[in-house]
C-alpha positions as CSV (number, residue, x, y, z in Angstrom):
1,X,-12.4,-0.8,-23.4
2,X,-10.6,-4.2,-24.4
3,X,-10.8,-7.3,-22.6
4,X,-12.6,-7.4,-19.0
5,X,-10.0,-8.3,-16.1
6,X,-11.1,-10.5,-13.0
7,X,-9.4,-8.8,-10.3
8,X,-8.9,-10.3,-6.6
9,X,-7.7,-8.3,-4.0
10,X,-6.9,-9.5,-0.5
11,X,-7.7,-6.4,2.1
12,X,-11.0,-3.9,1.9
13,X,-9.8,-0.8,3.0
14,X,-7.2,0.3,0.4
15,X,-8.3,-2.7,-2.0
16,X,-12.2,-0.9,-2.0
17,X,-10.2,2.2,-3.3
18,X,-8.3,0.4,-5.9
19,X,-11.1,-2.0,-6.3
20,X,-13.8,0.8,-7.0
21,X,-11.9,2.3,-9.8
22,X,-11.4,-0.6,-11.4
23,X,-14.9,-1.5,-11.4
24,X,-15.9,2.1,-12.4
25,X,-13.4,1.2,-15.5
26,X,-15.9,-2.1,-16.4
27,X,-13.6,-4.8,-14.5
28,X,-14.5,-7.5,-12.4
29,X,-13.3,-7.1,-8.6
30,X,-13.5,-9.2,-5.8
31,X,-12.4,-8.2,-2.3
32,X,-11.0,-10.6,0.1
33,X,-12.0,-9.6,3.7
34,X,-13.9,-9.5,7.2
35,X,-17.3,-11.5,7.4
36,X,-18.6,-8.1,8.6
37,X,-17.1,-6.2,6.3
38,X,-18.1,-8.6,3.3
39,X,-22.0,-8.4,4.1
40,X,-22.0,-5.1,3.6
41,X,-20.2,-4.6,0.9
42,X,-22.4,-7.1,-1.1
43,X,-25.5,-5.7,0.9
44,X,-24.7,-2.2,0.2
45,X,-21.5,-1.1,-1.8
46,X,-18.2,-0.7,-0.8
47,X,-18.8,3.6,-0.4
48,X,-15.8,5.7,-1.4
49,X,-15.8,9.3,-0.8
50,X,-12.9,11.6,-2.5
51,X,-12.0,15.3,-2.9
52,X,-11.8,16.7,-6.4
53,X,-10.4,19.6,-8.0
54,X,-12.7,22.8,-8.0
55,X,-15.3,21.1,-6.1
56,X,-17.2,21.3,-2.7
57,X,-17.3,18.0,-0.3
58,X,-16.6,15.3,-1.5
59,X,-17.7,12.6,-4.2
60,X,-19.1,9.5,-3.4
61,X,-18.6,6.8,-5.7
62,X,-21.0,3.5,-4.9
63,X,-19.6,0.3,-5.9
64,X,-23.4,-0.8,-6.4
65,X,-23.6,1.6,-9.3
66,X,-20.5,1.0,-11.2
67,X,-20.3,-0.5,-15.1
68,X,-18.5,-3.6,-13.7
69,X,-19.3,-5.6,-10.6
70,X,-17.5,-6.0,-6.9
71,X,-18.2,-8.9,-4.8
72,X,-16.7,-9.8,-1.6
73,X,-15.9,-12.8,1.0
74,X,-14.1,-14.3,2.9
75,X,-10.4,-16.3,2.5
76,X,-12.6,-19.3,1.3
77,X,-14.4,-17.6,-0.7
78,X,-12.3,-17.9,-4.3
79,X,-10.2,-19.6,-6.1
80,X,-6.8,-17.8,-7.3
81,X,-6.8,-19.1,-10.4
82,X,-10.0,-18.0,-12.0
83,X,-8.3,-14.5,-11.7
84,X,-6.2,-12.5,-14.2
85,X,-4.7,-10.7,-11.2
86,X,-4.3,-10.0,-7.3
87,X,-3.6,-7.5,-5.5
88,X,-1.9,-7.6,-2.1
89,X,-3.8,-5.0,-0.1
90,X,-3.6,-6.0,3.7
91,X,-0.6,-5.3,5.7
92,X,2.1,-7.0,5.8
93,X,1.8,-8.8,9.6
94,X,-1.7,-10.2,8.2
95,X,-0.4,-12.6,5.4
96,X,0.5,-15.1,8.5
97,X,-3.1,-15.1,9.8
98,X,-5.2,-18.3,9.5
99,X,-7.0,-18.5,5.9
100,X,-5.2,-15.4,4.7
101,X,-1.7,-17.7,4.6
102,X,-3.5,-20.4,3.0
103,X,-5.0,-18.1,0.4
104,X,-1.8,-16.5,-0.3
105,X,0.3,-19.6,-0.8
106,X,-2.9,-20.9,-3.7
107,X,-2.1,-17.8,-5.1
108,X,1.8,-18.2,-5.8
109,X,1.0,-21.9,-6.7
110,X,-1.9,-20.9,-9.2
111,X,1.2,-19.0,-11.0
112,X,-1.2,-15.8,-11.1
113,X,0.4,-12.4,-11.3
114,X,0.3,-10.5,-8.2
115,X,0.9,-6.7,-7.6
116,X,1.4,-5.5,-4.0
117,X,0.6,-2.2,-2.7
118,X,1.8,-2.5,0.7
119,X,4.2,0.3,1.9
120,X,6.9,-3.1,2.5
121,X,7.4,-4.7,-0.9
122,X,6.8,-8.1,-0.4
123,X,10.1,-10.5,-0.5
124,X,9.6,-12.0,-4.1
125,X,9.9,-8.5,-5.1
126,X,13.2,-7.6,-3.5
127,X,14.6,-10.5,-5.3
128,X,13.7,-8.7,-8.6
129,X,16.4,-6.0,-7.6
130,X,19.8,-6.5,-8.9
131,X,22.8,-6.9,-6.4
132,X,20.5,-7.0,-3.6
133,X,20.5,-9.5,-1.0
134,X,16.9,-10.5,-0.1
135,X,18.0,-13.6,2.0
136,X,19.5,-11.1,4.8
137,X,16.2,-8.9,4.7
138,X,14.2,-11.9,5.8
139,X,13.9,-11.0,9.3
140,X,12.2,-7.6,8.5
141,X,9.1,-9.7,7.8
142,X,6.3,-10.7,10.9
143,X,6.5,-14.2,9.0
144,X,9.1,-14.2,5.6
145,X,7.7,-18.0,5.0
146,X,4.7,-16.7,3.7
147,X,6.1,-15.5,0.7
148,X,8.3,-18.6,-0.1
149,X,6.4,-20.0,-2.9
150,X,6.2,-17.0,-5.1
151,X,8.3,-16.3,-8.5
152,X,9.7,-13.2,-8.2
153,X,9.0,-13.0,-12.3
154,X,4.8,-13.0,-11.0
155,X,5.2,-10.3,-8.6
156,X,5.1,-6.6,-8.8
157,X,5.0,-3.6,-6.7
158,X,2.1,-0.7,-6.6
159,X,3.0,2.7,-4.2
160,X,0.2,3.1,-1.8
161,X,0.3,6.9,-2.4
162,X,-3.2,7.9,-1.8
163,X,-4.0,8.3,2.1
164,X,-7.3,7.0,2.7
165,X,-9.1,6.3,6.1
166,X,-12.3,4.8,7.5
167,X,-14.4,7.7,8.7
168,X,-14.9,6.3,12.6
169,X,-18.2,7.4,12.5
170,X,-19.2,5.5,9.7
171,X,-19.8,1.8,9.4
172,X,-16.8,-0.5,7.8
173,X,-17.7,-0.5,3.9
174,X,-16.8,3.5,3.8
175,X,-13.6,5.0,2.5
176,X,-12.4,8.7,2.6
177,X,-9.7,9.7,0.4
178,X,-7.4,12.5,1.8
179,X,-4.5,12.8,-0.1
180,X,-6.0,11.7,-4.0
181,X,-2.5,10.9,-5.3
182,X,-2.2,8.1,-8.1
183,X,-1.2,4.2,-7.3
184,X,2.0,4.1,-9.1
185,X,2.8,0.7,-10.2
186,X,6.1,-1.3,-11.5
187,X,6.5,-2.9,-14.6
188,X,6.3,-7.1,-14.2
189,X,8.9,-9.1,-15.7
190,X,6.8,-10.2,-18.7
191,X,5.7,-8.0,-21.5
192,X,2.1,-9.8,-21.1
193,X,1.3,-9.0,-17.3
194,X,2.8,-5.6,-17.6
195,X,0.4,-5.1,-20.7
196,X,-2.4,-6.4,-18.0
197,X,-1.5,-3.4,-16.0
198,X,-1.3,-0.9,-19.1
199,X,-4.9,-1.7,-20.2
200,X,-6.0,-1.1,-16.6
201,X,-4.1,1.9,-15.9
202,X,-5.7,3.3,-19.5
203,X,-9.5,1.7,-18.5
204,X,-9.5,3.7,-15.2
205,X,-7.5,7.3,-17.4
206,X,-10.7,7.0,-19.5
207,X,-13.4,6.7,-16.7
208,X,-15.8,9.8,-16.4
209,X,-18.1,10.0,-13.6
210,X,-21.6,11.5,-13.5
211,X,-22.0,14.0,-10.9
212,X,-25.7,15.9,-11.3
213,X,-25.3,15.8,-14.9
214,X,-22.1,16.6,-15.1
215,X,-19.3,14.0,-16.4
216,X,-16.0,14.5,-14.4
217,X,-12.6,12.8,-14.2
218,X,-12.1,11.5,-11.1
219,X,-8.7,11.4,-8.7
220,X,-6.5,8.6,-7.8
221,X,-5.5,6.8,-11.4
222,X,-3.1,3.6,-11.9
223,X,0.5,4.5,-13.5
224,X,2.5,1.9,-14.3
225,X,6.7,2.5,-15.0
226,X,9.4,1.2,-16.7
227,X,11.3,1.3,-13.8
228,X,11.1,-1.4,-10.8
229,X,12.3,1.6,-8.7
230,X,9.3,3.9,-9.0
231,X,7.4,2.8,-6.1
232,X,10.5,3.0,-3.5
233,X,9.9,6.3,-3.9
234,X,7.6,6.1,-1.2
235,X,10.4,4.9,1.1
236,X,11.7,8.4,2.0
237,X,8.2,9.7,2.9
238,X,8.2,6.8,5.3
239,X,10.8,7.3,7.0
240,X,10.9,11.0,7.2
241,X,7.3,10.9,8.1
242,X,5.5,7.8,8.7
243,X,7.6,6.1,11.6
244,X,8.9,9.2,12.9
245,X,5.2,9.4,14.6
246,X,7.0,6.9,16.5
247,X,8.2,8.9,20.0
248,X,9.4,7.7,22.8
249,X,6.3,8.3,25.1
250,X,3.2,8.6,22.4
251,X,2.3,9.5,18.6
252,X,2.1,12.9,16.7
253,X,0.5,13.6,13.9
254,X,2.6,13.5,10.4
255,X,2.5,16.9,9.8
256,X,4.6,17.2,13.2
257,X,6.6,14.9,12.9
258,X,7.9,16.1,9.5
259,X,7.9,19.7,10.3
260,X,8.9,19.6,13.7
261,X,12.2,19.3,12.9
262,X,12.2,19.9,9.1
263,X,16.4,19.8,8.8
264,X,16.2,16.6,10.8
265,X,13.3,15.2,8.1
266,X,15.4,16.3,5.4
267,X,18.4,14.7,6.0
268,X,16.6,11.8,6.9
269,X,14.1,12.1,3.3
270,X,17.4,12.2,1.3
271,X,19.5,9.3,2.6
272,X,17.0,7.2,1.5
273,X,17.0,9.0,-1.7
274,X,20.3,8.6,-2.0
275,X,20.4,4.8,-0.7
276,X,17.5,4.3,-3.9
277,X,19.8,5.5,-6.3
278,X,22.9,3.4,-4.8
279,X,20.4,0.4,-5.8
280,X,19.7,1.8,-9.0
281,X,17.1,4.2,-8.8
282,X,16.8,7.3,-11.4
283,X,17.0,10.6,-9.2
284,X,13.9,11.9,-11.4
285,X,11.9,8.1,-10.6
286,X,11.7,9.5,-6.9
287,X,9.5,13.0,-5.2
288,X,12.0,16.0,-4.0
289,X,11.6,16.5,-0.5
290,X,10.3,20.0,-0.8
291,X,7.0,18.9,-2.5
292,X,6.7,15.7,0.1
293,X,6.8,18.1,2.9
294,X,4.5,20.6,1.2
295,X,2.1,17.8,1.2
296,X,2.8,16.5,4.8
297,X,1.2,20.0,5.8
298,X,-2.6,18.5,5.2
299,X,-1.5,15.1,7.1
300,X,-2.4,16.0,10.8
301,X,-2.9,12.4,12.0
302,X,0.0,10.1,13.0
303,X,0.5,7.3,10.6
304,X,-1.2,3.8,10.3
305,X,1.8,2.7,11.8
306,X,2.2,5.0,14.7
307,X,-1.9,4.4,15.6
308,X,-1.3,0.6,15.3
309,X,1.3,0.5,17.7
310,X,-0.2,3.1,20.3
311,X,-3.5,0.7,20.4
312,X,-0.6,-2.6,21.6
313,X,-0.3,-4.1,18.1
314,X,2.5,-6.9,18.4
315,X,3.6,-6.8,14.5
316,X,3.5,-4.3,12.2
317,X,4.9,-3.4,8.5
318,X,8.7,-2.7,9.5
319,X,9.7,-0.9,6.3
320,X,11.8,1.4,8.8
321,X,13.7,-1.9,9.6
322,X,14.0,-2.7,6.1
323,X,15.4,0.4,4.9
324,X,17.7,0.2,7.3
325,X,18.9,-3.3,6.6
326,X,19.1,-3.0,2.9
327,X,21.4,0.6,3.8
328,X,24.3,-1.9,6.4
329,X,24.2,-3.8,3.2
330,X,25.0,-0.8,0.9
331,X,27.9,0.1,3.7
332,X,25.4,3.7,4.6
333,X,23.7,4.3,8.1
334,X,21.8,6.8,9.2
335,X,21.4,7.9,13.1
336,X,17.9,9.5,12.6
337,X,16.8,6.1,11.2
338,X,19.0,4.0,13.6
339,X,16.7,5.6,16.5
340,X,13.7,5.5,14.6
341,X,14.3,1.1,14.2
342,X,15.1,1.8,17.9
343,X,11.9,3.2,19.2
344,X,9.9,0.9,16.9
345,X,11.7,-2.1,18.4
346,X,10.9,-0.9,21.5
347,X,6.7,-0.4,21.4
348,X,6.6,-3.7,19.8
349,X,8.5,-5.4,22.7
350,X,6.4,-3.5,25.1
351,X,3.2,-4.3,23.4
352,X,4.3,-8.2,23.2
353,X,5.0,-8.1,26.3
354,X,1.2,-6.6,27.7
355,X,-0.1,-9.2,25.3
356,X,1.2,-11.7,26.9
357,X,0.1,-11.2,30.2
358,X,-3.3,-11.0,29.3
């Protein structure tokens, strides 16, 4: 264990995931979130339950107990540039909401390195991409002036691979982990932020936990690559999965919606493989379909994205939109993905509409 990191994230429900193994590793966290949500998390631990290898039920990690210490508040609450880092944890439509813009704009000014693990990779990060146009992706964001003030040098990119939930049931400072896959992080432009990231990533590899006596390595690590690529490998498994919960007249679960039509998810999974590697991408950076869909098989509830808009949300991520945007600019289309934008497109207009009636 080398230097201790101070670590904000913004966003409590993946950011207590991340946020919890990084304390567990001896760092200093501190979540940006809900007043609700913030009392008990100070009160009481942010709770994190997750499956391990060879083991019964599940094991719950207490961010009260942990080497290094979690706080949490609200946007007000700190200042940017006592940190070492931040990480982007909310969803993309948030970053425009009252306090949260404000907060995000003092940390691009602060000049503090920033890694996102939102399934959209924020704008300053598409600029990092060579030959791509980021200007013409603009409108794939709920608000792209949010992320106008950044260096595109600062910001980095973390695949949100694990799926996580809170258990209903269960009041807001628990997490269960469902799929314990690792955070897989980008490289930053600098040798010294991405070294940040290294120690980290090594901090949380070292971490054993003490479970009735027994020390165990836990799930869910931080890996950081070379490659600025490595987290778009998520892209495919959105679009073949994720937004294809997305029908016409209700949600399905992922499992269905990949296997359902499993040539259909295939074809779709592999254009965006393909349109990866027309930006760059190594083949071997990104997950063959076969072991995505083996995986889908435990997913049998529709995505965050698919739930969001069922309950009327007016904005969500639009990384379907995205992919789509950045493949017209590569001169590829897709019809599967054409009608998934399509039917997207469509709930949100519906749901804006209901909105504003009310």
């Amino acid at each position: 264990m080398g230097t201790t990191y101070k670590i904000l994230i913004m966003g409590a429900s993946y950011g207590s995931l991340l946020g919890t193994k990084l304390a567990l590793a001896g760092h200093t966290v501190s979540l940006v979130c809900l007043p609700a949500e913030a009392d008990l998390i100070n009160n009481e631990g942010a709770i994190v339950r997750l499956p391990v290898k060879g083991r019964e039920g599940l094991v719950e990690v207490n961010s009260k107990k942990l080497p290094g210490k979690m706080s949490a508040g609200g946007t007000t609450a700190f200042k940017p540039a006592d940190f070492d880092l931040v990480a982007l944890a909310m969803q993309e439509p948030q970053y425009r909401s009252p306090g949260v813009r404000e907060l995000l704009d003092a940390v691009a000014k602060a000049k503090v390195p920033c890694m996102s693990i939102m399934n959209i990779p924020p704008l300053p990060y598409l600029a990092r991409i060579p030959g791509l146009d980021s200007a013409k992706c603009r409108d794939c964001y709920t608000d792209p002036t949010v992320w106008d003030n950044f260096d595109p040098k600062l910001m980095t990119l973390c695949s949100p691979d694990p799926q996580a939930f809170r258990p209903p049931e269960e009041k807001v400072n628990v997490l269960q982990v469902r799929l314990p896959t690792n955070f897989k992080s980008a490289r930053f432009d600098s040798d010294a932020h991405t070294a940040i990231l290294r120690q980290l990533a090594a901090d949380i590899e070292a971490v054993r936990f003490d479970v009735g006596g027994a020390k165990i390595e836990l799930p869910v690590k931080l890996k950081v690559h070379d490659s600025i690529f490595v987290p778009l490998a998520k892209w495919s498994m959105l679009l073949a999965g994720n937004y294809r919960c997305v029908q016409k007249d209700g949600i399905i679960p992922i499992k269905e919606a990949v296997h359902g039509d499993i040539e259909a998810s295939r074809s779709v999974y592999n254009w965006v493989v393909k349109l990866c590697v027309s930006m760059g991408a190594d083949e071997k950076d990104l997950v063959p379909f076969e072991k995505y869909a083996a995986a889908a098989q435990s997913l049998g509830s529709p995505s965050s994205a698919a739930r969001a808009l069922a309950a009327g949300a007016p904005n969500i991520e639009r990384t379907d939109r995205l992919v789509q945007t950045i493949g017209a600019q590569k001169g590829m289309k897709n019809e599967v993905v054409d009608r998934t934008v399509a039917l997207v497109d469509g709930w949100l207009e519906a749901n804006r509409k209901k909105a504003a009636t009310k």
